[in-house]
Structure formats: C-alpha cells, structure tokens
PAPAKOL-471944 format. One record per residue (C-alpha): residue in one letter; x, y, z; residue number from 0. Coordinates in nm, 2 decimals, padded with zeros to 4 digits. Layout:
N
A:X:Y:Z:NUM
...
# end
This chain:
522
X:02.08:02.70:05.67:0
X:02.28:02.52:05.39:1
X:02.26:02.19:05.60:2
X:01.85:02.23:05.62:3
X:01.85:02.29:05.26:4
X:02.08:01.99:05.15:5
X:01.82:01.77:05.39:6
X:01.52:01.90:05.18:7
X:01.70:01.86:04.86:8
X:01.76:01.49:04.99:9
X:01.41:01.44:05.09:10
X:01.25:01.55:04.77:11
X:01.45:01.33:04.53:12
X:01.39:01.01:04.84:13
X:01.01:01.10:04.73:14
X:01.05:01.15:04.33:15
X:01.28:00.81:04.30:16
X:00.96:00.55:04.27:17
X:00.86:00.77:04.06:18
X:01.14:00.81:03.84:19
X:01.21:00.40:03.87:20
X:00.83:00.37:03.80:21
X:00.85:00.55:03.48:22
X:01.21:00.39:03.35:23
X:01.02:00.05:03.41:24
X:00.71:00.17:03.25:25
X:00.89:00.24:02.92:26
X:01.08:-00.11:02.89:27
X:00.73:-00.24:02.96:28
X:00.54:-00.05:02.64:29
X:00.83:-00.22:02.48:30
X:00.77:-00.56:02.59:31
X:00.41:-00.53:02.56:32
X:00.44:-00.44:02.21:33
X:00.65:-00.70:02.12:34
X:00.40:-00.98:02.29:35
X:00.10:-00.83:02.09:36
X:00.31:-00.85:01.75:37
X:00.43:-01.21:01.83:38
X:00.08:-01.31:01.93:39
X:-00.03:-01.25:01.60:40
X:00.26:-01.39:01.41:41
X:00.18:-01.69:01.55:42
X:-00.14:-01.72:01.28:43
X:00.08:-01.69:00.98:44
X:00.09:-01.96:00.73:45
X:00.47:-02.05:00.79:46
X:00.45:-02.02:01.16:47
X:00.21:-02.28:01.17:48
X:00.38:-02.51:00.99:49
X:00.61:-02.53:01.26:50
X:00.45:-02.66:01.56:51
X:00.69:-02.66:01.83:52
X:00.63:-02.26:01.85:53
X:00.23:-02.22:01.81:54
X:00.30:-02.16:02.20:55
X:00.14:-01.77:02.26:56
X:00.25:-01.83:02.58:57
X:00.63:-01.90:02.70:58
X:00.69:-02.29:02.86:59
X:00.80:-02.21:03.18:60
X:00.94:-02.61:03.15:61
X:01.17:-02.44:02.92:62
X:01.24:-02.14:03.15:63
X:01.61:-02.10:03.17:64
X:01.63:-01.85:03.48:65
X:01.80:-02.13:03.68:66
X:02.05:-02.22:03.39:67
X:02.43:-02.10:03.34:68
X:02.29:-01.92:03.06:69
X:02.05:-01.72:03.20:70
X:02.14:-01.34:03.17:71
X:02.08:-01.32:03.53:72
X:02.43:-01.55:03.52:73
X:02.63:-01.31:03.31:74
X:02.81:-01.00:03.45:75
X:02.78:-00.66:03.33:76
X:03.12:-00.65:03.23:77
X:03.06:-00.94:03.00:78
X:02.78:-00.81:02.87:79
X:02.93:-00.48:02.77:80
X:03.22:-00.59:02.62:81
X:03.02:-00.86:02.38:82
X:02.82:-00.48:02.27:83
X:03.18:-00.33:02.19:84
X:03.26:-00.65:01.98:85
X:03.03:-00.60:01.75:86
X:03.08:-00.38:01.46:87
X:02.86:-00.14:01.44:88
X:02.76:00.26:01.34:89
X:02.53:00.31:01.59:90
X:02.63:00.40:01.97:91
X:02.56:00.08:02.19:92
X:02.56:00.20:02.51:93
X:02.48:-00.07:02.82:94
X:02.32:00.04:03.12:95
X:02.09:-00.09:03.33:96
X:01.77:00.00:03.10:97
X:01.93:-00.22:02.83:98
X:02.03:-00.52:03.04:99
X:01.62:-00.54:03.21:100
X:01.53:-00.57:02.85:101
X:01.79:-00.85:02.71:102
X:01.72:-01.02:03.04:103
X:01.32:-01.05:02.93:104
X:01.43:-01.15:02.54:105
X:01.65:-01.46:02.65:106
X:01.53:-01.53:03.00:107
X:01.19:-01.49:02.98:108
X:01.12:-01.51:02.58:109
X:01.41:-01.76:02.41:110
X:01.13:-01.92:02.24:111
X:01.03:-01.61:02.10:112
X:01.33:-01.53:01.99:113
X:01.42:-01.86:01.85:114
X:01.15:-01.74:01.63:115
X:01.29:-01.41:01.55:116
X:01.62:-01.59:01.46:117
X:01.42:-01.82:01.23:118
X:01.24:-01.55:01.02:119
X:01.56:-01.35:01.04:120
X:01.70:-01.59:00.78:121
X:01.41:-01.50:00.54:122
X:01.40:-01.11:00.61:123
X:01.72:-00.98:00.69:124
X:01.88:-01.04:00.35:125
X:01.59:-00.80:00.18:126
X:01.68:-00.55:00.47:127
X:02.04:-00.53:00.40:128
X:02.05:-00.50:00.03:129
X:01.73:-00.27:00.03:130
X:01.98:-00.05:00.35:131
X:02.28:-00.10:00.16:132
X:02.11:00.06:-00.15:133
X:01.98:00.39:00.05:134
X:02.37:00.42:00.19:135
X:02.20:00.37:00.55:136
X:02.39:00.10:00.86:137
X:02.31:-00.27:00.80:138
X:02.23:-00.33:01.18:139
X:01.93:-00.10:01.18:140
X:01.75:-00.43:01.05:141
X:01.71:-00.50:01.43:142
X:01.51:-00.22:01.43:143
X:01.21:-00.47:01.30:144
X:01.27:-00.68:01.62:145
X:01.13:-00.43:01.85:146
X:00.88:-00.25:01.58:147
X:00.69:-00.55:01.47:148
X:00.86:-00.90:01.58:149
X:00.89:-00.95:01.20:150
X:00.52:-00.98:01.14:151
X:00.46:-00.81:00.87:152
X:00.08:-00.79:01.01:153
X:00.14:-00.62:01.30:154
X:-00.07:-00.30:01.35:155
X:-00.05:-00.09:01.69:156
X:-00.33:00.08:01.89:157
X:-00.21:00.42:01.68:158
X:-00.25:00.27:01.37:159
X:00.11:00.20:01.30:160
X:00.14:-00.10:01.04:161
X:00.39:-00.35:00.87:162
X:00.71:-00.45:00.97:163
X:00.86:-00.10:01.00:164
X:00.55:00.04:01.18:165
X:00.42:00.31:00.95:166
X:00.17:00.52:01.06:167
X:-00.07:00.68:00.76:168
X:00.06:01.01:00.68:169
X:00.44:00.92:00.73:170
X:00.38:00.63:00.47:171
X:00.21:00.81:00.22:172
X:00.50:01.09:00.20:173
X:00.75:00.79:00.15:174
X:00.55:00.67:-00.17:175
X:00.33:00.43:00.00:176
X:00.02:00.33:-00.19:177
X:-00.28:00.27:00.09:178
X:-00.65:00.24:-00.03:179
X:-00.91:00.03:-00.04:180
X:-00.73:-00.25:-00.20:181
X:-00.36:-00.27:-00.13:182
X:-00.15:-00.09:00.21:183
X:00.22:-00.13:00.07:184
X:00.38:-00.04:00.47:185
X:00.28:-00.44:00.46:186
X:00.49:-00.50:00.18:187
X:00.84:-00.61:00.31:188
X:01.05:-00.45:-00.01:189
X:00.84:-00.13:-00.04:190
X:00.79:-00.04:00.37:191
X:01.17:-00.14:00.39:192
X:01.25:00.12:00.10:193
X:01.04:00.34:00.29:194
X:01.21:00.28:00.64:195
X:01.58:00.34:00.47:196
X:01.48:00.69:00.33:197
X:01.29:00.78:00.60:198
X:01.57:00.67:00.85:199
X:01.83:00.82:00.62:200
X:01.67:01.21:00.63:201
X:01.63:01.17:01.01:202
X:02.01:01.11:01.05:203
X:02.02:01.44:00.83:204
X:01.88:01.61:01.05:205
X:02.06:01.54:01.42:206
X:02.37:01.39:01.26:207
X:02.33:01.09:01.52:208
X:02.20:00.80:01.49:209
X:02.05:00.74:01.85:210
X:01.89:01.05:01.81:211
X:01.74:00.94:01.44:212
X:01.57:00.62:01.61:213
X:01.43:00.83:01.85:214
X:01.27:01.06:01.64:215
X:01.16:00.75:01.44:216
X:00.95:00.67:01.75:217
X:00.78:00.98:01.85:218
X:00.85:01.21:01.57:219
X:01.09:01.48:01.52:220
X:00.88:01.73:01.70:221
X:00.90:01.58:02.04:222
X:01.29:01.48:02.00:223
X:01.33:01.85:01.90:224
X:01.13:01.97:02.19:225
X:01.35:01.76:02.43:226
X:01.68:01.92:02.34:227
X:01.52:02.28:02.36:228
X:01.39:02.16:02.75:229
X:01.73:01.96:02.79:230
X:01.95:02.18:02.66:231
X:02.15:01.84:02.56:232
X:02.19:01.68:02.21:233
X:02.25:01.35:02.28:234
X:01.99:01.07:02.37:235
X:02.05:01.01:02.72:236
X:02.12:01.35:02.77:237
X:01.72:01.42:02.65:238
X:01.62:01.09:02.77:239
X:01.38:01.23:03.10:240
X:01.26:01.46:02.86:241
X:01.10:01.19:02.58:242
X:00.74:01.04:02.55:243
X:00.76:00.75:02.81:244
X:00.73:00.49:02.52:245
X:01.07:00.64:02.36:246
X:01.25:00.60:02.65:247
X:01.26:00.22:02.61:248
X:01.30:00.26:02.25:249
X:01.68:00.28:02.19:250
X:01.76:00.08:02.47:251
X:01.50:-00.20:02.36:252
X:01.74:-00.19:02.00:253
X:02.02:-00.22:02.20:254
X:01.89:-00.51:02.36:255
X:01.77:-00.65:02.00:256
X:02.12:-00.62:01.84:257
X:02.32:-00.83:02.18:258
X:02.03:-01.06:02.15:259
X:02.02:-01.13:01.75:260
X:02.37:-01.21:01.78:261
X:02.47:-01.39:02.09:262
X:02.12:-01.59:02.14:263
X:02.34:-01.93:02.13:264
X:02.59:-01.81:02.40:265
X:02.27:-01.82:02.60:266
X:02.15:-02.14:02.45:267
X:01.85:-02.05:02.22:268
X:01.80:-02.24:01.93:269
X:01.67:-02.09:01.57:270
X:01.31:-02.21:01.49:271
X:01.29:-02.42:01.18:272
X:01.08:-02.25:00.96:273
X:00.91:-02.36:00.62:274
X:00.96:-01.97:00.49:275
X:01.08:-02.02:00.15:276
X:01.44:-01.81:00.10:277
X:01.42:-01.87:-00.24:278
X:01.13:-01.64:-00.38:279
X:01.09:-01.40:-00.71:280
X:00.86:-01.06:-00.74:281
X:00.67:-01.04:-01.08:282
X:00.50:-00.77:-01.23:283
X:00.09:-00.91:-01.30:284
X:-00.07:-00.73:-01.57:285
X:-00.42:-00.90:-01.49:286
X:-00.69:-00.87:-01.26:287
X:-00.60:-01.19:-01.04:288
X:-00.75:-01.34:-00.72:289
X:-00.52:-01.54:-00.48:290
X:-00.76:-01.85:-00.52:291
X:-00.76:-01.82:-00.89:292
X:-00.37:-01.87:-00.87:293
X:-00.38:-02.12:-00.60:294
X:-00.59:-02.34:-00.82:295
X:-00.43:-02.36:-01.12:296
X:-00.05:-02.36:-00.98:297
X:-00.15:-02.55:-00.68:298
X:-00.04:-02.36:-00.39:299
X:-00.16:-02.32:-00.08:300
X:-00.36:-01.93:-00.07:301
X:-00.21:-01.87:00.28:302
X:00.09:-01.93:00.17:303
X:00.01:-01.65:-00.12:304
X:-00.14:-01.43:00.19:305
X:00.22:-01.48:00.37:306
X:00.44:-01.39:00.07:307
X:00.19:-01.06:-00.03:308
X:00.06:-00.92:00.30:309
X:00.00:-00.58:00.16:310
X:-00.33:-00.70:-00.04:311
X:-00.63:-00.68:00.15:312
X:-00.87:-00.81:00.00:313
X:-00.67:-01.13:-00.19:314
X:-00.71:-00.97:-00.57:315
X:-00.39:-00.84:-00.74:316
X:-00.57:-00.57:-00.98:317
X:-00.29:-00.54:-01.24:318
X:-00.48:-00.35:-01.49:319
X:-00.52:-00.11:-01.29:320
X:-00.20:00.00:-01.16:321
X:00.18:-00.17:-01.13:322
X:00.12:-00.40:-00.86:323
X:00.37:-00.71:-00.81:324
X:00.37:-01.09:-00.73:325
X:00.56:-01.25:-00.47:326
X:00.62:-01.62:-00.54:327
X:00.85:-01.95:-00.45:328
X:01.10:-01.94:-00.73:329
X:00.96:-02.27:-00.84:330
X:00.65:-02.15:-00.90:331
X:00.76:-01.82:-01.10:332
X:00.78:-01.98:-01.52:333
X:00.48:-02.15:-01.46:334
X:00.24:-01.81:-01.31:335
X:00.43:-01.59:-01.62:336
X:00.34:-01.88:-01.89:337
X:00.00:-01.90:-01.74:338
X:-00.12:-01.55:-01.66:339
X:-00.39:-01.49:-01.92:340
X:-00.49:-01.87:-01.80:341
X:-00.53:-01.80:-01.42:342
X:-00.71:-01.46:-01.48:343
X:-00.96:-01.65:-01.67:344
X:-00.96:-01.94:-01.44:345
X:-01.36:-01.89:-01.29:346
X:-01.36:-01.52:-01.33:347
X:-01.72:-01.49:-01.31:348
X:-01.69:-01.65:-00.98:349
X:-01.42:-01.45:-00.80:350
X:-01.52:-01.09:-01.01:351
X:-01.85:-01.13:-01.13:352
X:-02.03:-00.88:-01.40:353
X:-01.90:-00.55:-01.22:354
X:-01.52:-00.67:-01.32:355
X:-01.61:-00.77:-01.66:356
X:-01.40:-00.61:-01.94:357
X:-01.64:-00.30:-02.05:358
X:-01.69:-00.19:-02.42:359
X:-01.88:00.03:-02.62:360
X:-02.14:-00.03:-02.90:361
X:-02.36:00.26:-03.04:362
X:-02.79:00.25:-03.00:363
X:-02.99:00.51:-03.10:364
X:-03.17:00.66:-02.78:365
X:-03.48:00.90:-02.72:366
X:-03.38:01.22:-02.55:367
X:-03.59:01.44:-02.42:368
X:-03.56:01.84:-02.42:369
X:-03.78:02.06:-02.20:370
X:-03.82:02.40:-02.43:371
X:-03.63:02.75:-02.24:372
X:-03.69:03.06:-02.26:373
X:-03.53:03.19:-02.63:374
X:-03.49:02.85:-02.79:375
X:-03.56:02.77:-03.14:376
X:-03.56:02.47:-03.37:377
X:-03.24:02.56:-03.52:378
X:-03.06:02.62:-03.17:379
X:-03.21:02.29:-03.01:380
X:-03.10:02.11:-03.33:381
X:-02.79:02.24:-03.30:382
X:-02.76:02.16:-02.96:383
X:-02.76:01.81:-03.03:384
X:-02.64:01.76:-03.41:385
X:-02.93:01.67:-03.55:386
X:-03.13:01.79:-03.87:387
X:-03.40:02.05:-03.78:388
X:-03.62:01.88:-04.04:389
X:-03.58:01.57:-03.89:390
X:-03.62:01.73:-03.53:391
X:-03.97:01.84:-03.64:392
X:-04.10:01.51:-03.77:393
X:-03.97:01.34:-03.42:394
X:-04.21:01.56:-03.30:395
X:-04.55:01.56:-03.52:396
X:-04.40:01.87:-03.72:397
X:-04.52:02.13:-03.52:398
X:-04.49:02.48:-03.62:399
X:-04.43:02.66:-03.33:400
X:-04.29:02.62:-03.01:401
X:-04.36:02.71:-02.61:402
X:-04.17:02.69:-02.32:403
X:-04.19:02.43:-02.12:404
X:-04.32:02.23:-02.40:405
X:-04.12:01.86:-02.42:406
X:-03.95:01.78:-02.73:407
X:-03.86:01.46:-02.84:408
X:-03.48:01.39:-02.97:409
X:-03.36:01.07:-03.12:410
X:-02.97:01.03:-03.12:411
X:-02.73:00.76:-03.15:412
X:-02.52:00.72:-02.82:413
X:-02.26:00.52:-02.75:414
X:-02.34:00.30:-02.42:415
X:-02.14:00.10:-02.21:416
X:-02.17:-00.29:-02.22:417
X:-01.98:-00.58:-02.17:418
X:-01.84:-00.76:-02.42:419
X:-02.08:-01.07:-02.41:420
X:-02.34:-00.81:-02.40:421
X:-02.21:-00.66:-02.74:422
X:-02.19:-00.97:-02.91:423
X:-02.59:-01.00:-02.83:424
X:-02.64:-00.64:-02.97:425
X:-02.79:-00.59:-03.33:426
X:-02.69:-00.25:-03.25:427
X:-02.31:-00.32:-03.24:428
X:-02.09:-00.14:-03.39:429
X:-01.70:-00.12:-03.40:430
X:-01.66:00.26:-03.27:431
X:-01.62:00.39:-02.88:432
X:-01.64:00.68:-02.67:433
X:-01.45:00.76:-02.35:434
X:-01.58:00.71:-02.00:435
X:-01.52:01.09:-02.03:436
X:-01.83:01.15:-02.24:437
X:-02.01:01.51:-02.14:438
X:-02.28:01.50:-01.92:439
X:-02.61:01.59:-02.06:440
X:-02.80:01.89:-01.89:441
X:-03.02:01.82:-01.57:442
X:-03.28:01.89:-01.77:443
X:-03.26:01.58:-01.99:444
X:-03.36:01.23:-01.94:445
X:-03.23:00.94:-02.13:446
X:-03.37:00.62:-02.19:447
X:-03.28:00.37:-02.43:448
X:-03.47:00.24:-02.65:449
X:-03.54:-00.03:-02.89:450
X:-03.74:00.18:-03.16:451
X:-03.67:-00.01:-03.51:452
X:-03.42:00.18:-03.68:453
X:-03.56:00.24:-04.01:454
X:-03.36:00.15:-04.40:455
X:-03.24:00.55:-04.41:456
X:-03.08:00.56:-04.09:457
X:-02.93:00.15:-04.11:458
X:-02.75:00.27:-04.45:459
X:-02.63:00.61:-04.29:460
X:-02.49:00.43:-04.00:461
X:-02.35:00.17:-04.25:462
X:-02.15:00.46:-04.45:463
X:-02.06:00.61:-04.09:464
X:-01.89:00.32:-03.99:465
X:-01.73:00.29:-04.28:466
X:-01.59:00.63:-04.27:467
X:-01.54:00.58:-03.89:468
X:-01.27:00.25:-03.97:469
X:-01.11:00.45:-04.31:470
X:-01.00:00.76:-03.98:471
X:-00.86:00.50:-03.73:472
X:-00.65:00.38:-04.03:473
X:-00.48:00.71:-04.07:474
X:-00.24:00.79:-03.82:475
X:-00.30:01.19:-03.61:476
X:-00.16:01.35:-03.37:477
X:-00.28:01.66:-03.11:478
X:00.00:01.92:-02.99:479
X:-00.06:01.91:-02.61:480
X:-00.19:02.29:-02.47:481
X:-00.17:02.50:-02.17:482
X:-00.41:02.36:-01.94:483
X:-00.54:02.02:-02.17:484
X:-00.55:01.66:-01.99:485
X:-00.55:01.32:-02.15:486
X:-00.89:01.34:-02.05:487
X:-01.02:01.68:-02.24:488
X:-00.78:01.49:-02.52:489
X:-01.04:01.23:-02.52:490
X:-01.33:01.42:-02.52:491
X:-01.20:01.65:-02.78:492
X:-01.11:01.31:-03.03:493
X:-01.40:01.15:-02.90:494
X:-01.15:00.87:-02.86:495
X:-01.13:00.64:-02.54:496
X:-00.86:00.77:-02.27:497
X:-00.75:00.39:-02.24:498
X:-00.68:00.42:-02.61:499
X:-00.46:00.73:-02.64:500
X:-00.29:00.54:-02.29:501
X:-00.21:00.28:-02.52:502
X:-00.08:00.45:-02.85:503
X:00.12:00.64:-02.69:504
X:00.27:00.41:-02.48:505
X:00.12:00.55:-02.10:506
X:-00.05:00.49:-01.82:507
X:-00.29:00.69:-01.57:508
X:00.02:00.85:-01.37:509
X:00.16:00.93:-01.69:510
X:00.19:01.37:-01.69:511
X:00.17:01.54:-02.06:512
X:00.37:01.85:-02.11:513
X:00.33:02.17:-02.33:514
X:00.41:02.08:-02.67:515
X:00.42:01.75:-02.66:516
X:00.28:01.53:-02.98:517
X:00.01:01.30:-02.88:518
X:-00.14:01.00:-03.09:519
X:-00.54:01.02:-03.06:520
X:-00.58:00.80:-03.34:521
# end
C-alpha cells in the first residue's frame, strides 16, 4: 500500500514538472521581453542616435559571443557565485539556476544591449545614488532600473507603468507625483527616483527584507502578503510558487542585473560611447516657455531638450503656473537664466497664440437685462445691482409701475477680461481689476456688451472713481483670515484679483491660509 502510494506520488509530480519548468521559464521570459520592448524604444532617443554603432534593435549575431571563452555558457557555477558574494552589497544575492538563464541572455545573447546600459549608466547612476543615499535606502537598488525600464526614461508597459522606475498612476500620485495634461513627473529622472527611494524605503518597513520589498514592488504588497499567508514562509523563495508569474523572475532578473553591471568586461562587453552630457544643471523657469522657443535662441538641438526633460508632454514648460524645472547642459545654464524673459517672448504668438496671452482687466459699462419676479420692486432691483432707482427708471422710459415678467433694462459698469494689447485699444480702460472669481449673475440675466456712448455725468463719475480707486491701493489693509474663508472668497470679498493677494503676500495657488492669519488684500 505505501509502495503504490509513493509510485502515484512519483507519477503526479513526473506530470506537474513541464509544467512547473514551463512556468519558471515563463517568468524569466516576461522579464526579457520587457526589457527588449524598453530597449527598442530607447533606441529613438536623441543621444542614442548619436551613437551609431548601437541603432541595432536587433542583436548582430556576427557579434554573438556563445562560442567565445567569455560566454556565460563557459563559466562555472561556482565562479559565478562566488563573483555575487564579492560584491558588497545589502541585499541577499542568491544564484540558482533562475538567475544564471537570465545573466546568460544579458551577456550572451544581449552584450550590445548592455554595452548600452553600461553607457547610460555613467549618466544616471550618479542621480540614483545621491537621490538613494539621501532617503537612507542601499545604493545597488539602482540596478533595479535595468530590469524596470532599460534606463529609458520613456518606457511605458502594457499596464500603464511609466518612467524609469515604472510607476503605475495611483502609486505615483501618493509619492507626490504631478501627472496631468501637461507634465507626468514618474518621467522625470530626479522626481520618479525620489519617488522609487520612499516608496522602496516603506516597503522594507514593512517585511524587514529586502527581497521581499522588490517583490512587492512588482506586484504589490497585497499579493506578496497573500503568498506568505498560502506559503506559510517569509522569505522570497520560500513564497516564490506562490507569486504572480511575472514576479517570479523579478528578483532573480535583479540579481542577474547587479553580476552583469559589474563584471560585463570579464565577459568582454564594451561600454557604448554616448554623447549624454554628465555635466547638466536643473533651473527653476518662471515663464511660459516652449522647447523650440529655447532651442532657437540658445541654439540647441529640441531633442536634445526632449532627452534631458522627458516628463513634459507636450514640449511647453508652463512656469507661471506652477514650480516646474529646467534641465540643461551646464554650458548652456547663465545664458537660459540671463535670457528668460527673452526666450518667453521669442515668437510667442506663434508657439501660444491669443489663448496664452497675459489677461487683464479694464472696466465698460454693459446693458443687463432683469426679467421682473414675483414681489420685486424698483428699490429691491436697484439694490440688487447698485444702481440709483432714479436712474433705473429713466434706463427704462420712467415707467410707473411694474409687472412680472416685464424686461428691465440695467446699465452697469463691469469689469471684462482682455488682453493687454486689447486694453491698450480700449477708450474704456481703466487701471482697476476684478478677480476671475467675480459672482455669477442669475440665470435669468443676459449680458451683452455694449458700446452705448458714455455720456459727460457718467465720464466725470468714473474719472473721480478712479481717482478714489488709486488713493485705496496706496494705503496698505489687511483681512484677519476666518473659519471657513479661501483666498478666493478673500478676493471676492476685496474685490481684488486672487493673483494679487498671491503676490502681496508672498504665495502661490498651493499656498493654505490659517485661522487668524493677517492677509494683505491691498
């Protein structure tokens, strides 16, 4: 009986092991396919193609070093392992079979690819270390990018994972990401790498080990977690069978990335010779800028702009807007800050158009009109708008008395937003604004502007007014912030422009007002 069972126990893992070696080679394969897909398309990068002994998407098999000394297919096991325990390292490097299919496809099968890797490594991994070094997390986790992206800082996977570290949406945007229509920072190289250390940092937290941590990068927390509960085991080989097939390959393919990144001339593999510049400064632009405006005036290639500032979609740096940065070639760096104002200007029209034009405000004198409600009076509609009553009755041929429904007609100054070539045209200009904020007027009314001649009375009212208006703004006030008031109620209370209380008192649109606190409106 225990002899027929041991022969069925035999003959059901005889039928599982394909299966088993199907799904370990499965896993290194999502690996390597991944990595082909993200070399592929760092092959269209500016610097890349300056180079073009490796504008190759496809390896030389002249070049094949299967057949040469070499070859990992020429080095031992023991050999291998003991050039993993050389190097110094936080992080478990465990060799085993899973790890040794993998280096053998980075050298044997990819060396020019990797001579690549090498290259760009000379650009990139100094940013990793001080950025990792900073966040108190291991230097060689920079190898991490090798099997995330292939250091293309491009790279997006069939989830939706993007950048060099391979952010997915939601993850990024709880690391302080900014991605919207204009700008997805899990391109940016100093912000996704910020990101990557924080993130990498609170998942070592968690398991207290690091294979573990890149794991759980991978797939998640949730499916790391529900591997130890199924496994009962805490380590990564120990929960290993229990993983998303992808994961699987995942720690092994980093393995495989750090022997690789540091023994690629013992297996004769030469760095490419890359134009990347090493030497680059990040400036803060406080314009609207487009790349071509920049490459004009400083004479500099726009791809090589697109290379150094991946995270801008759409080319335009829009500095007024929020603090966005400048990567450049240190030679270019006094030049773009003595120029700024110069390069923003450069062709705007062209590159912006009217919608981007600086807006102000000038004040016309528009025709409202009021559809009489049920109760309403002369004195209430009057009120309603701050006009006169007796000038509300001759607007509208002095009527006595008033119905519902009846249409009134209401002549008010407004302030109306133009741009500032369009208030220079204006005989109506004047030297007061409103915010963007202003109150919505009922759906009831319709507005239309006018250009009823403005007669003697009003022109030396509105003269005094504006008079009065300038003697205010020369007199320094202050509100005492609320419970419950906004910059923006702030504005509409002051009738003053929110981008002008931003700048008296010194803040910006993520700027947060407290309880208490003394605000400039004027």
């Amino acid at each position: 009986m225990y002899k027929t069972k041991q022969l069925t126990l035999l003959f059901i893992i005889t039928l599982l092991l394909p299966f088993v070696s199907f799904s370990q080679k499965e896993s290194e394969l999502n690996v390597i396919r991944n990595f082909e897909t993200n070399f592929d398309s760092l092959l269209s990068s500016y610097y890349i193609r300056q180079n073009t002994r490796v504008i190759k998407k496809s390896y030389d098999r002249a070049l094949d070093n299967l057949c040469e000394p070499t070859s990992v297919s020429n080095v031992s096991d023991s050999i291998i392992a003991k050039r993993l325990r050389a190097l110094p390292s936080n992080i478990e490097l465990t060799y085993n079979k899973q790890v040794r299919n993998i280096i053998e496809y980075y050298i044997d099968k990819g060396g020019a690819r990797v001579g690549v890797m090498i290259g760009l490594s000379k650009y990139y991994f100094p940013i990793f270390e001080s950025i990792l070094d900073q966040y108190s997390v291991p230097h060689e986790l920079k190898y991490l990018v090798v099997i995330e992206s292939a250091l293309n800082p491009n790279a997006v996977s069939r989830a939706g994972a993007t950048g060099l570290w391979q952010f997915m949406y939601s993850t990024g945007r709880s690391y302080d990401l900014r991605i919207n229509a204009n700008v997805d920072d899990r391109k940016d190289p100093l912000k996704a790498t910020v990101a990557a250390a924080r993130f990498l940092r609170d998942l070592y937290r968690i398991y207290g080990d690091w294979q573990l941590a890149l794991a759980a990068y991978n797939c998640g927390p949730g499916n790391v977690n529900k591997a130890i509960r199924r496994s009962g085991k805490n380590d990564f080989w120990g929960i290993y069978n229990y993983l998303p097939r992808e994961t699987r390959g995942y720690v092994p393919a980093y393995i495989a990335a750090c022997y690789v990144m540091n023994y690629y001339k013992e297996h004769n593999i030469a760095p490419a010779i890359l134009s990347k510049p090493i030497s680059t400064d990040t400036i803060t632009v406080r314009r609207d800028i487009h790349f071509e405006q920049i490459a004009d005036v400083l004479n500099i290639p726009v791809e090589q702009l697109k290379d150094l500032n991946p995270q801008y979609k759409r080319n335009i740096i829009f500095g007024t807007q929020d603090n966005y940065s400048l990567k450049l070639p240190f030679r270019y760096v006094n030049d773009f800050i003595s120029l700024e104002d110069s390069i923003a200007e450069y062709n705007k029209d062209k590159y912006f158009g009217k919608a981007y034009e600086e807006k102000e405000y000038i004040t016309k004198e528009v025709k409202l009109t009021h559809k009489v409600r049920k109760g309403e009076n002369w004195n209430s509609i009057a009120k309603r708008y701050g006009v006169n009553v007796r000038d509300l009755k001759r607007w509208n041929g002095n009527r006595k008395t008033l119905q519902r429904g009846s249409i009134l007609s209401v002549y008010k100054k407004q302030q109306v937003e133009v741009t500032k070539k369009e208030k220079e045209e204006s005989p109506f200009a004047e030297q007061n604004a409103v915010s963007n904020d202003a109150e919505v007027q009922s759906q009831e009314q319709t507005v239309e502007t006018t250009s009823k001649d403005i007669t003697q009375e009003t022109t030396a009212k509105k003269t005094k007014d504006t008079k009065k208006t300038k003697e205010k703004q020369q007199k320094a006030q202050y509100h005492k912030v609320k419970k419950g008031e906004t910059i923006s109620s702030i504005s509409r209370k002051y009738n003053v422009p929110m981008d002008e209380i931003f700048k008296l008192n010194k803040l910006n649109k993520r700027s947060v007002i407290k309880v208490g606190q003394s605000i400039r409106v004027k």
